[in-house]
KELUMPA-315938 format. One record per residue: y negated, x, z of N, C-alpha, C, O in turn; residue in three letters; residue number from 1. Coordinates in Angstrom, 2 decimals, m for minus. Layout:
N
+---------+---------+---------+---------+---------+---------+---------+---------+---------+---------+---------+---------+--------+-----+
|     nyy |     nxx |     nzz |    cayy |    caxx |    cazz |     cyy |     cxx |     czz |     oyy |     oxx |     ozz | residu | num |
+---------+---------+---------+---------+---------+---------+---------+---------+---------+---------+---------+---------+--------+-----+
|       Y |       X |       Z |       Y |       X |       Z |       Y |       X |       Z |       Y |       X |       Z |    ala | NUM |
...
+---------+---------+---------+---------+---------+---------+---------+---------+---------+---------+---------+---------+--------+-----+
END
This chain:
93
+---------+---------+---------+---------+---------+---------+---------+---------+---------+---------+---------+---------+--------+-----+
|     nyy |     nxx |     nzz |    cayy |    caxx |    cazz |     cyy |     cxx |     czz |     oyy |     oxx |     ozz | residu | num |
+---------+---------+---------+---------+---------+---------+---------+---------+---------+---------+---------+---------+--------+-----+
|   m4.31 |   16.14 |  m46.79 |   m4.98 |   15.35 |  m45.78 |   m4.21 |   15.48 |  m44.46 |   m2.99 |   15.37 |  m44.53 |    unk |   1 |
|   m4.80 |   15.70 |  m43.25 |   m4.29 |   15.90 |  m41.88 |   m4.06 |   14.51 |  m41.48 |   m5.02 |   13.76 |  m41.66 |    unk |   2 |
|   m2.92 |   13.96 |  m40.93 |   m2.94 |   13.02 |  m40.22 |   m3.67 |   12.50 |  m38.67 |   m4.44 |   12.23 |  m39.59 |    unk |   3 |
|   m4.05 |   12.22 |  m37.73 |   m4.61 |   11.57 |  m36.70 |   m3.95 |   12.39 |  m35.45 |   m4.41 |   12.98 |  m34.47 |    unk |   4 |
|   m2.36 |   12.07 |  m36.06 |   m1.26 |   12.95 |  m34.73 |   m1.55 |   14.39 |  m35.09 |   m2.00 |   15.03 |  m34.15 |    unk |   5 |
|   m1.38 |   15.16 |  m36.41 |   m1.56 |   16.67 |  m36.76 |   m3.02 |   16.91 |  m36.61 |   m3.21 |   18.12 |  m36.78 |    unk |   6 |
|   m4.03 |   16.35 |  m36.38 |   m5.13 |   16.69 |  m35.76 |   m5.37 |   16.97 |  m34.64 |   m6.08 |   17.94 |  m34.37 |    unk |   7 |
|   m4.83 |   16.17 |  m33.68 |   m4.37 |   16.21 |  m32.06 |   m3.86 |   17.65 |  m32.19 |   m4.38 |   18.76 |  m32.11 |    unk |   8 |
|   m2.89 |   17.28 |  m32.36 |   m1.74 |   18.82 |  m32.15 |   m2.19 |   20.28 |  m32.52 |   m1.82 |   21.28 |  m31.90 |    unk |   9 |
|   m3.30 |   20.27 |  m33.93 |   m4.12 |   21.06 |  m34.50 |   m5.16 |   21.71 |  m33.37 |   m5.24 |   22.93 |  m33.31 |    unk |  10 |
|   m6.11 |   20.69 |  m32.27 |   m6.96 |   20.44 |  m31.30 |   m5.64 |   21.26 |  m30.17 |   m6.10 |   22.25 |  m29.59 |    unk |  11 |
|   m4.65 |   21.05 |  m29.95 |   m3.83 |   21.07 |  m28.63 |   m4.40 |   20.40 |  m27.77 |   m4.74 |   20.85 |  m26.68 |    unk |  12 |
|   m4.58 |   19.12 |  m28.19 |   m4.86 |   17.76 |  m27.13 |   m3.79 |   16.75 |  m27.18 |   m3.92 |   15.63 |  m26.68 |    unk |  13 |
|   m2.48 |   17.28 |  m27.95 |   m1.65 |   15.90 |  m27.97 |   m0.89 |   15.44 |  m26.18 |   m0.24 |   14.42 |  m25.95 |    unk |  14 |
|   m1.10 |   16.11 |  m25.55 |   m0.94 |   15.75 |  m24.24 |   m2.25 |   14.49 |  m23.50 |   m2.03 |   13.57 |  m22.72 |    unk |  15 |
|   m3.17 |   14.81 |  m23.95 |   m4.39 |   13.81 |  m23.64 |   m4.35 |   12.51 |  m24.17 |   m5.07 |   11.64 |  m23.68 |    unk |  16 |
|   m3.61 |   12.28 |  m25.11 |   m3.33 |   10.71 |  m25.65 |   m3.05 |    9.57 |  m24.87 |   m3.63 |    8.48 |  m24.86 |    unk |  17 |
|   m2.05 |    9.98 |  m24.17 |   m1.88 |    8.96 |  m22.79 |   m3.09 |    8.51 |  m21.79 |   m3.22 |    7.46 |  m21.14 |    unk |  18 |
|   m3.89 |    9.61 |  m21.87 |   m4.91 |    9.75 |  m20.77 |   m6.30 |    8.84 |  m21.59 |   m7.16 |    8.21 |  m20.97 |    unk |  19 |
|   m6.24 |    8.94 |  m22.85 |   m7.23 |    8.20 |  m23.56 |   m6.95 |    6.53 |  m23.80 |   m7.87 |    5.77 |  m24.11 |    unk |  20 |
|   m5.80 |    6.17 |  m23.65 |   m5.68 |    4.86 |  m23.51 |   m5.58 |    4.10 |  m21.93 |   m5.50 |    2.91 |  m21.64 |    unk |  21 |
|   m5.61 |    5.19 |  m21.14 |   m5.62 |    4.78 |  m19.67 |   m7.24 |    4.52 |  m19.94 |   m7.71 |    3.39 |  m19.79 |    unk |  22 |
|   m7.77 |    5.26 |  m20.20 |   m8.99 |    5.39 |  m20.33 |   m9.75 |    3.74 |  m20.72 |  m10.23 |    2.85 |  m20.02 |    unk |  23 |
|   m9.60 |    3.87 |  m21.73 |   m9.46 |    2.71 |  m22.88 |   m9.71 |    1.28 |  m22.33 |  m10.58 |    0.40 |  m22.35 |    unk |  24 |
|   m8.05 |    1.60 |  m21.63 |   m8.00 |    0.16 |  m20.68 |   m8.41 |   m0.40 |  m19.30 |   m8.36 |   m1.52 |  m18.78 |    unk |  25 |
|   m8.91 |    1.01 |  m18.87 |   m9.70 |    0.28 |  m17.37 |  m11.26 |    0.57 |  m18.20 |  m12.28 |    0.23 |  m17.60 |    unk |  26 |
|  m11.34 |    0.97 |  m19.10 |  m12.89 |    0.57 |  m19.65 |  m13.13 |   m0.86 |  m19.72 |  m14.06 |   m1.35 |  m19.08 |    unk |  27 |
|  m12.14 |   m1.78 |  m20.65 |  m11.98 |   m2.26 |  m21.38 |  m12.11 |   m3.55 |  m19.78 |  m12.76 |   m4.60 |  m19.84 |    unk |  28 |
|  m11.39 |   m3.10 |  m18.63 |  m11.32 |   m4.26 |  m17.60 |  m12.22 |   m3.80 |  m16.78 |  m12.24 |   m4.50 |  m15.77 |    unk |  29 |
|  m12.61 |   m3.36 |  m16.76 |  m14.60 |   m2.75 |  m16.18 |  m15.68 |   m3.66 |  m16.86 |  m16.53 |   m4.34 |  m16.27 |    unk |  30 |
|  m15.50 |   m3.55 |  m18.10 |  m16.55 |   m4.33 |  m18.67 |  m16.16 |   m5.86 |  m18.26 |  m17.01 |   m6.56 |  m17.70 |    unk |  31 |
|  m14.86 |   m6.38 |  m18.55 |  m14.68 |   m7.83 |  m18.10 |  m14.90 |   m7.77 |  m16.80 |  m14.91 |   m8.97 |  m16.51 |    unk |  32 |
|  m15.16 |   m6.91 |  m15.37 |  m15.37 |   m7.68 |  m14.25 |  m17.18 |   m6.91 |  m14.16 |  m17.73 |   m6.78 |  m13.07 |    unk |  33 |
|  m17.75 |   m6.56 |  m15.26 |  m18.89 |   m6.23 |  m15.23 |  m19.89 |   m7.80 |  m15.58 |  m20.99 |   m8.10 |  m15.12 |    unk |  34 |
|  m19.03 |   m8.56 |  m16.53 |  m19.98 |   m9.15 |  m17.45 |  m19.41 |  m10.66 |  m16.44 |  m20.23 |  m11.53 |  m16.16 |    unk |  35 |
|  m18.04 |  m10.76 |  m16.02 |  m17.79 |  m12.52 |  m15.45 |  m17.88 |  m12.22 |  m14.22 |  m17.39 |  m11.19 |  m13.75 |    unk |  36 |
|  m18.47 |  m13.02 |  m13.60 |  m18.20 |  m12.88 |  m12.06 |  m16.74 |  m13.59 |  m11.28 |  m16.28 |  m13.50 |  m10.14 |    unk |  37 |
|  m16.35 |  m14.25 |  m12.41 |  m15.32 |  m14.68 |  m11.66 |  m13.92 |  m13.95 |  m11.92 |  m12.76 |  m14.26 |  m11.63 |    unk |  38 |
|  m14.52 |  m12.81 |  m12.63 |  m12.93 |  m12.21 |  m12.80 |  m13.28 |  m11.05 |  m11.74 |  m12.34 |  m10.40 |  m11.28 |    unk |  39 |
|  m14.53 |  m10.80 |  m11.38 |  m14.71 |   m9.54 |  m10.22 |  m14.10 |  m10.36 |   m8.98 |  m13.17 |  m10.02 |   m8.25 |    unk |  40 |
|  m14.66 |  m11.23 |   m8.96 |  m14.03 |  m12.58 |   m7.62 |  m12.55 |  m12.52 |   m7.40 |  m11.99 |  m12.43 |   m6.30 |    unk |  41 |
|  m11.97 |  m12.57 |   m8.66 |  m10.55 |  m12.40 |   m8.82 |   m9.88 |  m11.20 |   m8.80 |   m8.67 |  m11.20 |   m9.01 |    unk |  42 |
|  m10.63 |   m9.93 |   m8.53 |   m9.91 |   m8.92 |   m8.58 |  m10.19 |   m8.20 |   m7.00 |   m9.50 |   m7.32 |   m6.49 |    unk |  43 |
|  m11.36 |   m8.82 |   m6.44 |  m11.60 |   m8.64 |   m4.93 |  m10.50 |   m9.28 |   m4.39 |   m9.64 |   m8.73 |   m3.70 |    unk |  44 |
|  m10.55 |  m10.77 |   m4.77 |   m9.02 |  m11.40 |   m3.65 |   m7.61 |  m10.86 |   m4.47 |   m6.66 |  m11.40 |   m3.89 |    unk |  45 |
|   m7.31 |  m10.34 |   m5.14 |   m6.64 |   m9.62 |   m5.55 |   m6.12 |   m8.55 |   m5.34 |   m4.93 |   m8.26 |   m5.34 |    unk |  46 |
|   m6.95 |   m7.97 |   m5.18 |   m6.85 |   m6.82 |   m4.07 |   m7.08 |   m7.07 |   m2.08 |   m6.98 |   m6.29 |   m1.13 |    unk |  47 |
|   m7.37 |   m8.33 |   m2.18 |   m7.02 |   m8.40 |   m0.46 |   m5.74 |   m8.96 |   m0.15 |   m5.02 |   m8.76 |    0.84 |    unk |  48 |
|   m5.58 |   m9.66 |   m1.12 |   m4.40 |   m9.99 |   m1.30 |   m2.73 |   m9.16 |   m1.01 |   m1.69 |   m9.33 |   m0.37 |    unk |  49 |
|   m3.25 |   m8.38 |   m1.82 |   m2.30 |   m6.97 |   m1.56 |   m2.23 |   m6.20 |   m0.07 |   m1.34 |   m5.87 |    0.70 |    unk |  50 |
|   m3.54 |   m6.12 |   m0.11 |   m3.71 |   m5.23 |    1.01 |   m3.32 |   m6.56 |    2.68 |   m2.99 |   m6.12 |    3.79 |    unk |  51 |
|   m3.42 |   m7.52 |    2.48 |   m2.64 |   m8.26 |    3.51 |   m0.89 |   m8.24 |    3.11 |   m0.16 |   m8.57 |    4.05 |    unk |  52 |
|   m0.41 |   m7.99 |    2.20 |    1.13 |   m8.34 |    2.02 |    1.81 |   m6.79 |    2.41 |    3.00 |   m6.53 |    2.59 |    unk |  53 |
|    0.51 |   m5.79 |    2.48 |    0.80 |   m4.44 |    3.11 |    0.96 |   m4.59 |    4.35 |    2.06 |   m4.37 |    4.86 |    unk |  54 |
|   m0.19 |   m5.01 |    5.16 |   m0.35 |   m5.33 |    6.63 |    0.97 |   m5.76 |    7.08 |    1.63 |   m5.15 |    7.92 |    unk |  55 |
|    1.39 |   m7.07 |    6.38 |    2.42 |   m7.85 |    7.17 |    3.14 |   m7.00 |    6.87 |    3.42 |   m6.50 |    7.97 |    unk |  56 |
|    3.79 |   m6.32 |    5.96 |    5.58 |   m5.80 |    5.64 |    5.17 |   m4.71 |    6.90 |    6.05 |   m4.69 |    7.76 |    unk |  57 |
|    3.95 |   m3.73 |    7.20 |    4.26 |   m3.01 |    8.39 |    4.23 |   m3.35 |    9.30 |    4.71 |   m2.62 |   10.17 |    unk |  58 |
|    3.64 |   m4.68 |    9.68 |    3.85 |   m5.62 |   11.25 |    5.51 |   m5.49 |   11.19 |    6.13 |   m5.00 |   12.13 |    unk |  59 |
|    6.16 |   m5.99 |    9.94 |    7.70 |   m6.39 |   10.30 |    7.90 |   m5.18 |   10.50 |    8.20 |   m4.80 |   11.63 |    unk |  60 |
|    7.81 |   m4.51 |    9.69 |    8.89 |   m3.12 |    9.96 |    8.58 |   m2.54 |   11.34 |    9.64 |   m2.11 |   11.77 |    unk |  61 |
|    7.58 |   m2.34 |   12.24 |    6.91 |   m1.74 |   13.00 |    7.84 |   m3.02 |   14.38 |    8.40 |   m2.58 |   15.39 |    unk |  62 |
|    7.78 |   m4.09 |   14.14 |    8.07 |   m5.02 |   15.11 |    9.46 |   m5.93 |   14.66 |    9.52 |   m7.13 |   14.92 |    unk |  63 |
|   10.30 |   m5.37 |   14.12 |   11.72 |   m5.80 |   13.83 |   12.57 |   m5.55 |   14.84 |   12.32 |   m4.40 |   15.20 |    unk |  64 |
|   13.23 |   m5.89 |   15.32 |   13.94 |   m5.33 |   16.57 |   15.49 |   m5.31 |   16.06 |   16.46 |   m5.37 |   16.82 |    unk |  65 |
|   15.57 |   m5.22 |   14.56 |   16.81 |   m4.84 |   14.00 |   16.63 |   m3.25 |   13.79 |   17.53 |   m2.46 |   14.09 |    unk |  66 |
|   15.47 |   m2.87 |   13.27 |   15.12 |   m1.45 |   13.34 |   15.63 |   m1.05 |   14.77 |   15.36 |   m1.59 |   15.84 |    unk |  67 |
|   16.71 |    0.40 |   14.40 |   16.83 |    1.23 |   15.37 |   15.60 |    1.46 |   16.10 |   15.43 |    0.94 |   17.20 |    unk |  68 |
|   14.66 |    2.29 |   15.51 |   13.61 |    3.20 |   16.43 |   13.05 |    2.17 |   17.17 |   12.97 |    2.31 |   18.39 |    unk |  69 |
|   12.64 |    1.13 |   16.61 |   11.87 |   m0.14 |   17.22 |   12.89 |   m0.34 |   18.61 |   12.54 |    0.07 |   19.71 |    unk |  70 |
|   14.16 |   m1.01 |   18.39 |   15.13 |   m1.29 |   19.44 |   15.12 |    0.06 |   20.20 |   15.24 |   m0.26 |   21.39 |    unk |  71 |
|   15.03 |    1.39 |   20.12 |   14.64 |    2.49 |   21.01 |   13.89 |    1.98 |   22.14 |   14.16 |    1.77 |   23.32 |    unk |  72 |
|   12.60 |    1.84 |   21.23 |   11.17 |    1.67 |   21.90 |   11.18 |    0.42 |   22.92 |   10.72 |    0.41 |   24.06 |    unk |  73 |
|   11.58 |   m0.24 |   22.49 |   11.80 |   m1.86 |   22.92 |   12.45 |   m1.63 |   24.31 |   11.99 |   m2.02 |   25.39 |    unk |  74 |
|   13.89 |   m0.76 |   24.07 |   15.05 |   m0.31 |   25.30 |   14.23 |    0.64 |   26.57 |   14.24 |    0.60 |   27.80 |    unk |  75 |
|   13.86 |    1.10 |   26.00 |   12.94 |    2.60 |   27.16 |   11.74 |    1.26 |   27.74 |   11.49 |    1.33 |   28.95 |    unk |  76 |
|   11.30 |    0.55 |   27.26 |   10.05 |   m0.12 |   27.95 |   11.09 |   m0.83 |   28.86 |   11.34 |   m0.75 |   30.07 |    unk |  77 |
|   11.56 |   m1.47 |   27.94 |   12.20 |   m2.50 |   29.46 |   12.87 |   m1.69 |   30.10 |   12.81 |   m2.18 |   31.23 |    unk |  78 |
|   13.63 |   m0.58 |   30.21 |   14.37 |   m0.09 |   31.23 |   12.90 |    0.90 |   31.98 |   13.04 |    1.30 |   33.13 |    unk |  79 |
|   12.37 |    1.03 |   31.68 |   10.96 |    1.08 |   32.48 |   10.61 |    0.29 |   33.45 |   10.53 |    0.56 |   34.65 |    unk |  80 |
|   10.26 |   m1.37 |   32.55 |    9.80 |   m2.40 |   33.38 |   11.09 |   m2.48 |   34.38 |   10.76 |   m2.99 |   35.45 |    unk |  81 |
|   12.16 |   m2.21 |   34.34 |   13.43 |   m2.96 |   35.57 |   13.02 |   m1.78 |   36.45 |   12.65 |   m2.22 |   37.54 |    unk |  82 |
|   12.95 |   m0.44 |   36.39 |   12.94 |    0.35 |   37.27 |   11.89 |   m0.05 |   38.02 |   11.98 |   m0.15 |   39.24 |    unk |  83 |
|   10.83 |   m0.31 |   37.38 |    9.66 |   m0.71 |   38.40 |    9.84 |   m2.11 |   39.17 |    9.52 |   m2.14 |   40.36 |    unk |  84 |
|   10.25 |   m3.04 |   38.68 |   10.38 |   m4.23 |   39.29 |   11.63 |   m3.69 |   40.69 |   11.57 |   m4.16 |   41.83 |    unk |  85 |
|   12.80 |   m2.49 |   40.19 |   13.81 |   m2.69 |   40.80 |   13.10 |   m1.76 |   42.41 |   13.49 |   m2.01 |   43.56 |    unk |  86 |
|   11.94 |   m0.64 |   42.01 |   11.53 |   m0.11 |   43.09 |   10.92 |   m1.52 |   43.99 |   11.25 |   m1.71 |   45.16 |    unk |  87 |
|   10.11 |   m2.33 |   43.31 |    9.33 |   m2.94 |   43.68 |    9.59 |   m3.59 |   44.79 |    8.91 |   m3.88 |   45.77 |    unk |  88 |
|   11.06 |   m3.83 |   44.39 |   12.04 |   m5.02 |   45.38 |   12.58 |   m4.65 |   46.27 |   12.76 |   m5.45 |   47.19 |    unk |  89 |
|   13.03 |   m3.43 |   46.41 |   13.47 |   m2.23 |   47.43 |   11.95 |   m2.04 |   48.07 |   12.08 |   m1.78 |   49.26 |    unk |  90 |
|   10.70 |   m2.07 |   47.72 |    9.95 |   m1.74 |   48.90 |    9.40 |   m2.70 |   49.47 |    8.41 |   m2.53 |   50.18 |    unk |  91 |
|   10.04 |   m4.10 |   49.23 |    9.49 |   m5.62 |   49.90 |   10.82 |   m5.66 |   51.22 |   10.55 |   m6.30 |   52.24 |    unk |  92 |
|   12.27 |   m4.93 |   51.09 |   13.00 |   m5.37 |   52.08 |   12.67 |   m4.31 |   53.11 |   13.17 |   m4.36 |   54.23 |    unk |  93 |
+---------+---------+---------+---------+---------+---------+---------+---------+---------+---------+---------+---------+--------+-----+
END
């Protein structure tokens, strides 16, 4: 009698095993947000959820002014804004 695993291996599908319980299990949570509405409800704010805790961590990182590149960016604007204010003031005397 062949076992379940020596059948696989027999097939040369024992690499696909992993892929059949991935399978399995978003079947398996397909049908639960097919049949409740409140677990589809729960997997929409669930997923916005995420996708706002993405947003913010790149607001910080993007607007940290402990970040080098940021403190770059930050340095060149204002030494921008002084040059212009500093022409500005030189062409009022």
């Amino acid at each position: 009698m062949v076992s379940s695993g020596q059948r696989l291996e027999l097939l040369g599908e024992k690499t696909l095993t992993p892929y059949y319980l991935w399978v399995i299990v978003f079947g398996i949570f397909a049908y639960f947000i097919a049949v409740d509405q409140s677990i589809a409800t729960y997997v929409v704010l669930l997923w916005k959820q995420s996708r706002l805790a993405f947003e913010k961590y790149k607001w910080w990182l993007m607007n940290n002014p402990r970040n080098p590149i940021v403190k770059y960016m930050l340095d060149r604007k204002y030494l921008k804004l002084a040059k212009e204010l500093e022409k500005e003031m030189k062409g009022d005397e």
